[in-house]
C-alpha positions as CSV (number, residue, x, y, z in Angstrom):
1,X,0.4,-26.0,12.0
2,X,0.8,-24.1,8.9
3,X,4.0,-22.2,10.0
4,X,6.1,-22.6,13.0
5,X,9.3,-21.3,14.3
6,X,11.8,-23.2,17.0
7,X,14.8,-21.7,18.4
8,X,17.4,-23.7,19.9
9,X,20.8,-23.6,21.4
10,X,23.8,-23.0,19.2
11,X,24.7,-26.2,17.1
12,X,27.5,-27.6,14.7
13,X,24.6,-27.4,11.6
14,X,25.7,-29.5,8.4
15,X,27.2,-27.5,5.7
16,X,25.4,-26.5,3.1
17,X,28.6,-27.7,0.7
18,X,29.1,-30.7,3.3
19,X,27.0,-33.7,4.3
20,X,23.4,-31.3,4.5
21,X,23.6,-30.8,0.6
22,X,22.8,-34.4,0.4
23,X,19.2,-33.4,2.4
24,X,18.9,-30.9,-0.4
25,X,19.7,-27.8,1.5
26,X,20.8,-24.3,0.1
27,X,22.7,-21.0,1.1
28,X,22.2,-17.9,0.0
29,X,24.3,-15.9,-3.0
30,X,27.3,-15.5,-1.1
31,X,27.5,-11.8,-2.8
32,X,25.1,-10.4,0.3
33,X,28.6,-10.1,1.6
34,X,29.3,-7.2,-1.1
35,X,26.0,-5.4,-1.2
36,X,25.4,-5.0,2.5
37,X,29.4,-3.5,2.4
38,X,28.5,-1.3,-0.6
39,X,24.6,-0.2,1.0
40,X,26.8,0.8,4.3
41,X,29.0,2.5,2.2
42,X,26.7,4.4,0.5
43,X,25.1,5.5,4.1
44,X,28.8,6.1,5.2
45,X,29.4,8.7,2.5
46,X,25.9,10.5,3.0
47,X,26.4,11.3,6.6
48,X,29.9,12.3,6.1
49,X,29.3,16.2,4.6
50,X,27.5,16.6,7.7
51,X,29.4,14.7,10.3
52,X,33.0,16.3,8.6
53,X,31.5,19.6,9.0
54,X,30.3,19.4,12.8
55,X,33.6,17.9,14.0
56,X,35.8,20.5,11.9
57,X,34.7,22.7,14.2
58,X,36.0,21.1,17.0
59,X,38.8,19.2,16.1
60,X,39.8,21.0,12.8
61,X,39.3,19.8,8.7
62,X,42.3,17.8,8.4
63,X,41.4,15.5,12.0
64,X,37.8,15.9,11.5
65,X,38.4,13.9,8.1
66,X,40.3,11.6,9.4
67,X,38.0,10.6,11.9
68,X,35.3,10.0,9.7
69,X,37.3,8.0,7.3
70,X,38.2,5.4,9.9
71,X,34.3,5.5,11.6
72,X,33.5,4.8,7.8
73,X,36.0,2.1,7.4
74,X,34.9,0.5,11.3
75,X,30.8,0.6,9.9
76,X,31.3,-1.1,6.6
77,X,33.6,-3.8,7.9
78,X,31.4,-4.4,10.9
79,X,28.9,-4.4,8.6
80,X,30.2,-7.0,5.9
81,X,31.3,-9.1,8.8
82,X,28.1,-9.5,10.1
83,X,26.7,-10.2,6.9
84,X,29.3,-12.5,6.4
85,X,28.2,-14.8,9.6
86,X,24.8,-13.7,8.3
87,X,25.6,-15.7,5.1
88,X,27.3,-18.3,6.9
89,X,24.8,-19.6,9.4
90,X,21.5,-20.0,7.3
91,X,20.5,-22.4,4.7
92,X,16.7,-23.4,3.4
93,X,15.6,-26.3,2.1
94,X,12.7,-26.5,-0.1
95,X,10.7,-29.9,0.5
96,X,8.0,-32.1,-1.1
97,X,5.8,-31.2,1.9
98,X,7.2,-27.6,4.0
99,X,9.6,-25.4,3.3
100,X,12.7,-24.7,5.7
101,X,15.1,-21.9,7.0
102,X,17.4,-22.1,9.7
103,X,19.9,-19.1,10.6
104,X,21.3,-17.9,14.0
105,X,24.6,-17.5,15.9
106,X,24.6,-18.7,19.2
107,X,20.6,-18.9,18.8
108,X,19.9,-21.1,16.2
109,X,16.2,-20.3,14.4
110,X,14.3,-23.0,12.5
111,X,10.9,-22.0,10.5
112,X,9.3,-23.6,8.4
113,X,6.3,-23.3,6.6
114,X,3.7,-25.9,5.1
115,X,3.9,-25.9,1.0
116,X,-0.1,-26.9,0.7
117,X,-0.6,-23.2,2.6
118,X,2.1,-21.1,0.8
119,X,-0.2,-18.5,-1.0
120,X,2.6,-15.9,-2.3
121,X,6.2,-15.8,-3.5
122,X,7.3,-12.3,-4.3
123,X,10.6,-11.1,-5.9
124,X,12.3,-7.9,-4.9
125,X,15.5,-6.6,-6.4
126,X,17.1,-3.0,-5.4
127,X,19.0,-1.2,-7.6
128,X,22.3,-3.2,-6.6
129,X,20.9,-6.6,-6.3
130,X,19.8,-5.9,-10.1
131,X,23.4,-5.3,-11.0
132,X,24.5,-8.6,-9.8
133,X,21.5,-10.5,-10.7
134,X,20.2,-11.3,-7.3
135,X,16.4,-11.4,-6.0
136,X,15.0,-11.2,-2.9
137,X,12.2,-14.3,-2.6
138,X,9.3,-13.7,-0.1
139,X,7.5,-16.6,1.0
140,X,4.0,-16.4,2.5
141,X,1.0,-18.0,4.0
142,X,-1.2,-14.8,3.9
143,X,-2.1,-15.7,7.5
144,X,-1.8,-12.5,9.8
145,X,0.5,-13.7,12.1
146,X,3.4,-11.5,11.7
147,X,6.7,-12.9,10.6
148,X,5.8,-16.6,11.7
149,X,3.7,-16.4,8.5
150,X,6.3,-15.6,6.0
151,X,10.2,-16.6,5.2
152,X,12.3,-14.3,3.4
153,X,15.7,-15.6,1.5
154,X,17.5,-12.3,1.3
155,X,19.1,-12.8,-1.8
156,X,19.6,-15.7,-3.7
157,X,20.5,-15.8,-7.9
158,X,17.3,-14.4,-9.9
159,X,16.9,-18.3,-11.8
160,X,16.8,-19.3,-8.7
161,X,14.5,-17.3,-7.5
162,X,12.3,-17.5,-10.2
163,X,12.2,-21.4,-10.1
164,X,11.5,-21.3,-6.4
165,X,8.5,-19.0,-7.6
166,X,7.2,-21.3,-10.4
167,X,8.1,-24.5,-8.2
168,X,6.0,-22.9,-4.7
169,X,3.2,-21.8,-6.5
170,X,2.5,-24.2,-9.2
171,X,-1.0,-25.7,-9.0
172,X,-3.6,-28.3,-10.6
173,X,-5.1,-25.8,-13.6
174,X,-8.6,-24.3,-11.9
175,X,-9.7,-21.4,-13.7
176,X,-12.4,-21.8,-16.7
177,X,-10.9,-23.2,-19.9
178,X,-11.2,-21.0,-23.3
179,X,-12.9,-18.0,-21.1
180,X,-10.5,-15.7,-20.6
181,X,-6.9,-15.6,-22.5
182,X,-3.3,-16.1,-20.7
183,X,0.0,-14.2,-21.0
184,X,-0.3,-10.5,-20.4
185,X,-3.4,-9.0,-19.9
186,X,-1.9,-5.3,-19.7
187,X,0.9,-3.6,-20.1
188,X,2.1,0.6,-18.8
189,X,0.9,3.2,-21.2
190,X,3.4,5.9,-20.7
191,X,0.1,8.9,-20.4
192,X,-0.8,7.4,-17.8
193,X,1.9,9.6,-15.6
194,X,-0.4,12.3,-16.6
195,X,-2.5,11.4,-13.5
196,X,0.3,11.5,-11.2
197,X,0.9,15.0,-10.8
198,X,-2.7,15.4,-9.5
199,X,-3.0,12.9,-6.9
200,X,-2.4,13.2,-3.0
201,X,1.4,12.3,-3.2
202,X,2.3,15.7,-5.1
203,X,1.5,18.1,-2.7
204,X,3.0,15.4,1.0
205,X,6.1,15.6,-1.3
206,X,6.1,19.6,-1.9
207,X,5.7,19.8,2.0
208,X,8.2,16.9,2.5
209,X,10.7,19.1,0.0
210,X,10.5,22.2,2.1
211,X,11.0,20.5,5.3
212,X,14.2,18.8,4.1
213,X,15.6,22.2,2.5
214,X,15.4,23.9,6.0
215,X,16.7,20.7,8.1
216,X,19.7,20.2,5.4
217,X,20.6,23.8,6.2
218,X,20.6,23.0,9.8
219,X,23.0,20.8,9.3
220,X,25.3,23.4,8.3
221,X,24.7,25.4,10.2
222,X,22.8,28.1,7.5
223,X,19.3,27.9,8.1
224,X,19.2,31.6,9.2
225,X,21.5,32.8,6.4
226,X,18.7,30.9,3.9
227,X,15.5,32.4,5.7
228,X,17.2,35.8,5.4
229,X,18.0,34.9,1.8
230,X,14.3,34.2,1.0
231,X,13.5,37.0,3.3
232,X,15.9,39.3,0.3
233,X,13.8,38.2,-2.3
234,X,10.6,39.2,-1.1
235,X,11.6,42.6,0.6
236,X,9.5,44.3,-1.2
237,X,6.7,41.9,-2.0
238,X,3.3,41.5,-0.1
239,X,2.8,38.9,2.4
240,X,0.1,37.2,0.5
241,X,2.3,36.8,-2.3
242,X,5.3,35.6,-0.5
243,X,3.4,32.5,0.4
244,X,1.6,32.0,-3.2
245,X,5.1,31.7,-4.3
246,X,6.0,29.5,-1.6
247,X,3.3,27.3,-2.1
248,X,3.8,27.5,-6.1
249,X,8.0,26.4,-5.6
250,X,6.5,23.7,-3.1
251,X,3.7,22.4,-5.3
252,X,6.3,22.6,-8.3
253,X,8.4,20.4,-6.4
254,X,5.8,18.1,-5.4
255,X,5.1,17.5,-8.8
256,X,8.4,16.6,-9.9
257,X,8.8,14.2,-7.3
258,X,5.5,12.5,-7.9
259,X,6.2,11.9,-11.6
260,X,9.8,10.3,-10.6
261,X,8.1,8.5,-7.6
262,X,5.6,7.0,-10.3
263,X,8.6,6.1,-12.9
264,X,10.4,4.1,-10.7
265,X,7.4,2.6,-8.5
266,X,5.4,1.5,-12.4
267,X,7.8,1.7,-15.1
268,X,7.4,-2.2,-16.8
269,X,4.4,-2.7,-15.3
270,X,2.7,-5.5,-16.7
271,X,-0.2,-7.7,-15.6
272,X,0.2,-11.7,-16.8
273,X,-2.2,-14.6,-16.1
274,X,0.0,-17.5,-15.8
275,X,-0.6,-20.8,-16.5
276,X,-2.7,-22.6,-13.7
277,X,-4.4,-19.6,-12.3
278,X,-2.0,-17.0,-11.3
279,X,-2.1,-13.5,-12.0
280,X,1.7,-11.8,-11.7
281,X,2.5,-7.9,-11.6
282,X,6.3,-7.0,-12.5
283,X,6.9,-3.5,-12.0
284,X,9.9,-0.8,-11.6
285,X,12.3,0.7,-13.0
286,X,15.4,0.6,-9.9
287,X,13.9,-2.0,-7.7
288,X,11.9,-4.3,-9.3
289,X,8.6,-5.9,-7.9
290,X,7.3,-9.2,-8.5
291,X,3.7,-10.3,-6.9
292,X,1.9,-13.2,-7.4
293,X,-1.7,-13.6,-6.7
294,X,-3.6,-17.4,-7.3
295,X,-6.8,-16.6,-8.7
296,X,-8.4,-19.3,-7.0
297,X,-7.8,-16.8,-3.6
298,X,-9.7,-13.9,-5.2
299,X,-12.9,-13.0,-3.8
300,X,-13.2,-9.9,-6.2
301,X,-11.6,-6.1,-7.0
302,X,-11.7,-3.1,-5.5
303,X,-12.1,-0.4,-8.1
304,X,-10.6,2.9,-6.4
305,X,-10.9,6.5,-7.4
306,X,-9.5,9.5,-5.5
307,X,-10.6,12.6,-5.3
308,X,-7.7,14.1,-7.4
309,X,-8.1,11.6,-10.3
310,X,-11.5,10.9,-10.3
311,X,-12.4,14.6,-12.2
312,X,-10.1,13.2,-15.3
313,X,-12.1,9.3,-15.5
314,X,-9.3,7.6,-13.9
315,X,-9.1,4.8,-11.5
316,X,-7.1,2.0,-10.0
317,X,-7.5,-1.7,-9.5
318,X,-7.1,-3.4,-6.3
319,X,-7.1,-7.3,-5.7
320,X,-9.6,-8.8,-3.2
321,X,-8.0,-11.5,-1.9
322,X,-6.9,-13.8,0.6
323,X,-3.2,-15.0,1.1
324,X,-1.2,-11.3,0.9
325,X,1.3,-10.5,3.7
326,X,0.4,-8.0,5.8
327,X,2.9,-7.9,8.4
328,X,5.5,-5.1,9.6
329,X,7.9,-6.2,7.2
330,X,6.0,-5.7,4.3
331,X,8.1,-3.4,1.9
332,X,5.6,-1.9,-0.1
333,X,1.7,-1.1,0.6
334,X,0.2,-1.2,-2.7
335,X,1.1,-5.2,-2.9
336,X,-2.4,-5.8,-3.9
337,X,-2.8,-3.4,-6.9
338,X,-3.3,-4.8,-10.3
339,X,-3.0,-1.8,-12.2
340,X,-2.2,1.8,-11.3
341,X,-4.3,4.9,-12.3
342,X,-5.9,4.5,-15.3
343,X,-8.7,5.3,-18.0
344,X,-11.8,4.2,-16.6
345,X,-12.5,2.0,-19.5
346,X,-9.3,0.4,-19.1
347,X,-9.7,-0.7,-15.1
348,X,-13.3,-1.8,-16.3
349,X,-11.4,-3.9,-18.7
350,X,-8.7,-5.2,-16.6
351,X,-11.5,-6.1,-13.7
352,X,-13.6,-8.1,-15.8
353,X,-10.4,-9.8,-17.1
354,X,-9.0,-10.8,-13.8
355,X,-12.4,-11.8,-12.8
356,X,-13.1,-13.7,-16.3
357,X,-16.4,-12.0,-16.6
358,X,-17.7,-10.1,-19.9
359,X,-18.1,-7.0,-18.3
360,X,-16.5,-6.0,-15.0
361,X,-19.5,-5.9,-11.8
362,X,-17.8,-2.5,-10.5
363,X,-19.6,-1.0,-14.1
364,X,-23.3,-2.4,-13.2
365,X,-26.2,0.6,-12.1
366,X,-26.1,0.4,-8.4
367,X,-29.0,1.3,-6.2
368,X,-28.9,5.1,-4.6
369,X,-29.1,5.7,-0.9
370,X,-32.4,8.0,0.4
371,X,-32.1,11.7,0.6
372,X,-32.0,11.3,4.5
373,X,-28.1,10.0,3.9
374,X,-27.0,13.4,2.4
375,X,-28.9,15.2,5.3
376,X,-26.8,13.3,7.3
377,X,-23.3,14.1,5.2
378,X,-24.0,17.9,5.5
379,X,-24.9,18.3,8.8
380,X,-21.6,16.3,9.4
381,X,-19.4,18.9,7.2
382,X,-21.2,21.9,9.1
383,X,-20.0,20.3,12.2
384,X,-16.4,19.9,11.0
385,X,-16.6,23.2,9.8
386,X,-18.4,24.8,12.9
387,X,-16.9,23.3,15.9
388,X,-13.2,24.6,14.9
389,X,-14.2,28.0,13.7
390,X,-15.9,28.5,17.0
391,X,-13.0,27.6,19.0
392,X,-11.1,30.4,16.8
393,X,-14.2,33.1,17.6
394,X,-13.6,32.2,21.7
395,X,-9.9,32.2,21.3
396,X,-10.3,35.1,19.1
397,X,-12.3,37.6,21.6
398,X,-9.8,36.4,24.6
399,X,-7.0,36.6,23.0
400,X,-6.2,38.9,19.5
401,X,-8.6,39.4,16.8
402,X,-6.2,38.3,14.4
403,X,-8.3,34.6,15.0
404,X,-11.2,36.4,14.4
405,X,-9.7,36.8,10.8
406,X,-8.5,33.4,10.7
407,X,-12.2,32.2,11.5
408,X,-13.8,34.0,9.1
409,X,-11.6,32.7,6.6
410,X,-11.8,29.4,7.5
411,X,-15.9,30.0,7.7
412,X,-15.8,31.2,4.1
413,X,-13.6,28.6,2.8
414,X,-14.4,25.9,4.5
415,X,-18.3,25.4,4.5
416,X,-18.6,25.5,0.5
417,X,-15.8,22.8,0.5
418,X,-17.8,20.9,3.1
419,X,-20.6,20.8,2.1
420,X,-19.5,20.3,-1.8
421,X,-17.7,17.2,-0.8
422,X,-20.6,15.8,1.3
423,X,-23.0,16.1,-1.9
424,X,-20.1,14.3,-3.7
425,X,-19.9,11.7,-0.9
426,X,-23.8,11.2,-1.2
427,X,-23.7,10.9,-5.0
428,X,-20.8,8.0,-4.7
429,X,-22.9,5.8,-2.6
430,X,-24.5,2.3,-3.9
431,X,-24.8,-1.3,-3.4
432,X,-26.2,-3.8,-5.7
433,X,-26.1,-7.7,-6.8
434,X,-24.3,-8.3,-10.1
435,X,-24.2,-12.1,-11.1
436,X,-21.8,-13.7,-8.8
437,X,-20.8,-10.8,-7.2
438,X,-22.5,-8.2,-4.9
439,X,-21.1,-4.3,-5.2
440,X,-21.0,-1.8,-2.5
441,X,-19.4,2.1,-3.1
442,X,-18.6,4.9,-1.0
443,X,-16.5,7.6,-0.2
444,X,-15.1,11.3,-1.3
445,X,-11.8,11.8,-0.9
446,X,-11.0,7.9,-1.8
447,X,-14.0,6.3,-3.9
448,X,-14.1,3.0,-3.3
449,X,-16.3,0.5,-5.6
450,X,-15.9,-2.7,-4.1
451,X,-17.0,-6.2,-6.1
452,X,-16.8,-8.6,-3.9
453,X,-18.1,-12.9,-4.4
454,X,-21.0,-13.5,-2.7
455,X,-20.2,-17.0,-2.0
456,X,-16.8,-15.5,-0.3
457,X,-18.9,-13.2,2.2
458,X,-18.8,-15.2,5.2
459,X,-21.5,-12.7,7.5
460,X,-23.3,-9.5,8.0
461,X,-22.8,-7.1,10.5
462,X,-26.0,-4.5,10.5
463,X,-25.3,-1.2,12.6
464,X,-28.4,1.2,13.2
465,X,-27.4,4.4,15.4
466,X,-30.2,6.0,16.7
467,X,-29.9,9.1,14.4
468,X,-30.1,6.0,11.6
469,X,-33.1,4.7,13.0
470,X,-34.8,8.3,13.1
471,X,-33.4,8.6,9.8
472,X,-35.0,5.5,8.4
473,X,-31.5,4.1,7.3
474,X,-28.5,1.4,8.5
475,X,-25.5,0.4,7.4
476,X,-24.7,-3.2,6.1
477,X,-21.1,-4.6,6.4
478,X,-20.3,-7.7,4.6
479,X,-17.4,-9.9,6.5
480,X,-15.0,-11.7,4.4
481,X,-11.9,-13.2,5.1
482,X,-10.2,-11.4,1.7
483,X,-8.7,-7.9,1.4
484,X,-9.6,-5.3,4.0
485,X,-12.0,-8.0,6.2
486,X,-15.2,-5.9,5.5
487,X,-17.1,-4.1,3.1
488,X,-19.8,-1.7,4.4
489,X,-22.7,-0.1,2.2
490,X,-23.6,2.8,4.2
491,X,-27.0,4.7,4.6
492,X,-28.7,2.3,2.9
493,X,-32.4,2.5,3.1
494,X,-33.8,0.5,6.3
495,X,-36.4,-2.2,4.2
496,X,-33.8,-2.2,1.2
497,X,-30.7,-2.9,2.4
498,X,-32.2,-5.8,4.1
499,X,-33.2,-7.4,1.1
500,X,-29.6,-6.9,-0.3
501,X,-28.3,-8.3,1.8
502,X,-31.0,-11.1,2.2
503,X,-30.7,-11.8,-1.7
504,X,-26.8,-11.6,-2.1
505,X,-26.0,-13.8,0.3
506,X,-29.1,-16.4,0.7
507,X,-29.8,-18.2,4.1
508,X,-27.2,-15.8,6.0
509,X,-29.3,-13.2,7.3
510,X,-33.3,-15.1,7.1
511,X,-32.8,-16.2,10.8
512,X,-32.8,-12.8,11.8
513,X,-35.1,-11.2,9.9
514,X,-38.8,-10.7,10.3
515,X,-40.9,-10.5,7.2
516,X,-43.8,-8.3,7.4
517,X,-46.7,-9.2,5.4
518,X,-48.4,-7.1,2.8
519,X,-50.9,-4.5,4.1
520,X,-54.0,-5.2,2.3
């Protein structure tokens, strides 16, 4: 077993500064203590506006203070105390064959995990850690198992974390000597931020602002007082442009918050091939990210283009690989992205670097799909379109004709749109064999180009609907054990997508296959 977890009745464990340092086992930085205190504190004094305000009226200022001053004091002690035994009842030990934790009260928790299957050790720092030069180290299998898979020494000193990092990971020299060059293979370009403002996180976080305005006034009891206030403004203004100027101040907003979002999520990015195979991304400017990724685990890239940067020729690079946590304590979703929205030249670049090839496979002419898949896209947008726009003309006739308003609108609106992005979503799909790798693309509103090994594809799962098989097309899904599982080339052409598949993978899919010979 490659990780395992044993829990056991409450026992007198050796100290870690006692007879179990001998054995070679560690505590944590005994300064947890003081950062879970300050983090409660820091919660303490956001909820207490609120909380002072709600009880005042009950109780009066002077009481209502009082009372939350000693809930606040009760929190953070209970809080550090915990910690404290936290602190006091685990200890790791880092062997020449598995890798140990133990921690637990009156249930004492022993994992381990075997060293020869360890395939990441991430570093994490929030903004206080970072003051006191502490690291949180995150040991994983990449196996999806849930939390048996991974350990997770929360903090210890950054040197030590970074030798644990160097010590966990370090492997035999693999990759290709004199091919591709070490050190850092890219670094952040401050115009890249230009791209955030026009991806899909602006406009969540314009909403998101909104919301939070009208639930903080809640709070104090104001909400009305700001509606009328709003309401003041726009007395004399039409209705149509009382919500353009809503939606301006909400997409203003949204912008602001996705350029800080991107600061502090890729400020110091940069992308380094270590010694022995291992690419590293550091990233951010209050907590700081560290991910490492063995080359010898990636099975290829995903190159990925949304809708909203794909108009300006940017794109982002996503690892295909095996070994990445994936479970519900995973503290950020983009752990597998090598670089953030760039230049299209510049992910080309970075793919073909991390995949030590000349040019980058996610750049080779790909195959287009027949006509009869963009038949298929449109009459799926008219559907989208149709179906609720009817509902609206029923509900409309029944009920007000307002609807009927509302479903012309959405008619006139929404068919264009649907129909323009199913052209797009036609014009995006592809498949080909490049060298090593085979390539598959798809998608509208997120673009993926996928390059993925060949030899790392470990079956083929062909689907034909019986609107595909009147349409003379399938859809071919490659099943690998890296990344998302599976990488689909959709509406390919019956005969042709066959013999991609046949071809990229040889041997796989012959057993099932029935050549027909030549007419003639």
């Amino acid at each position: 077993m490659s990780a395992g977890t044993t829990v056991f009745p409450e026992a007198d464990d050796d100290s870690a500064d006692g007879p179990g340092a001998a054995a070679g086992w560690r505590r944590l930085d005994r300064r947890t203590v003081l950062v879970s205190a300050l983090v409660t504190a820091g919660v303490a004094a956001g909820a207490a506006v609120p909380t002072t305000l709600g009880l005042s009226g009950r109780f009066g200022f002077g009481p209502a203070v009082a009372w939350v001053l000693a809930g606040a004091v009760v929190l953070i002690a209970s809080a550090a105390a915990g910690d404290h035994v936290r602190w006091r009842r685990t200890r790791y030990r880092v062997g020449a064959e598995r890798v140990e934790l133990h921690t637990g009260l009156l249930l004492v928790k022993k994992r381990s995990l075997a060293r020869e299957r360890i395939r990441s050790v991430d570093l994490t720092a929030h903004p206080l850690q970072r003051v006191l030069g502490l690291v949180a180290v995150r040991i994983g299998t990449g196996e999806h198992s849930g939390n048996e898979s991974t350990l997770e020494l929360d903090p210890v000193p950054k040197a030590e974390g970074e030798l644990l990092r160097r010590e966990l990971l370090e492997r035999t020299a693999t990759a290709a000597p004199g091919t591709h060059r070490e050190g850092e293979l890219v670094a952040l370009d401050p115009r890249w931020i230009r791209y955030a403002p026009v991806s899909f996180v602006a406009p969540a976080l314009g909403g998101a602002a909104a919301g939070g305005v009208m639930q903080v006034s809640d709070w104090f009891g104001a909400q009305g007082r700001v509606i009328d206030w709003i309401g003041d403004r726009f007395r004399d203004t039409s209705l149509i442009a009382v919500i353009m100027t809503l939606v301006a101040a909400a997409i203003a907003a949204g912008v602001v918050g996705a350029l800080g979002l991107w600061v502090e999520m890729w400020w110091g990015y940069r992308l380094e091939r270590e010694p022995g195979g291992t690419l590293r991304v550091r990233r951010g400017l209050l907590t700081s990210r560290s991910v490492s990724i063995e080359e010898r685990r990636l099975r290829g890239v995903d190159l990925v283009e949304p809708l909203g940067i794909r108009p300006f020729g940017a794109a982002r690079v996503d690892a295909i690989t095996t070994g990445l946590a994936k479970d519900d304590e995973e503290q950020h979703g983009d752990h597998n992205t090598l670089l953030p929205a760039a230049p299209r030249r510049v992910a080309d670049a970075v793919a073909a670097d991390v995949l030590r090839e000349v040019t980058s496979p996610t750049g080779t002419p790909l195959t287009r799909h027949p006509r009869a898949a963009r038949g298929r896209r449109s009459r799926r947008a008219c559907w989208a379109v149709v179906a609720p726009v009817a509902v609206l003309v029923v509900l409309g006739v029944l009920l007000t004709p307002v609807l009927l308003w509302i479903a012309l609108a959405c008619a006139v609106v929404g068919l264009p749109a649907g129909l323009l992005l199913a052209r797009d979503a036609y014009r995006g799909l592809g498949h080909a064999v490049s060298g090593d790798y085979l390539v598959v693309r798809s998608g509208t509103v997120r673009r993926s180009t996928a390059a993925l090994e060949r030899a790392g594809v470990i079956g083929w799962t062909v689907r034909q609907t019986y609107f595909q098989r009147r349409a003379g097309v399938l859809s071919l899904t490659a099943t690998t054990a890296a990344g998302s599982g599976a990488y689909t080339a959709y509406d390919a052409d019956a005969s042709e997508g066959l013999d991609f598949a046949s071809q990229a993978v040889p041997g796989l899919l012959e057993p099932f296959l029935e050549r027909t010979p030549p007419a003639g």
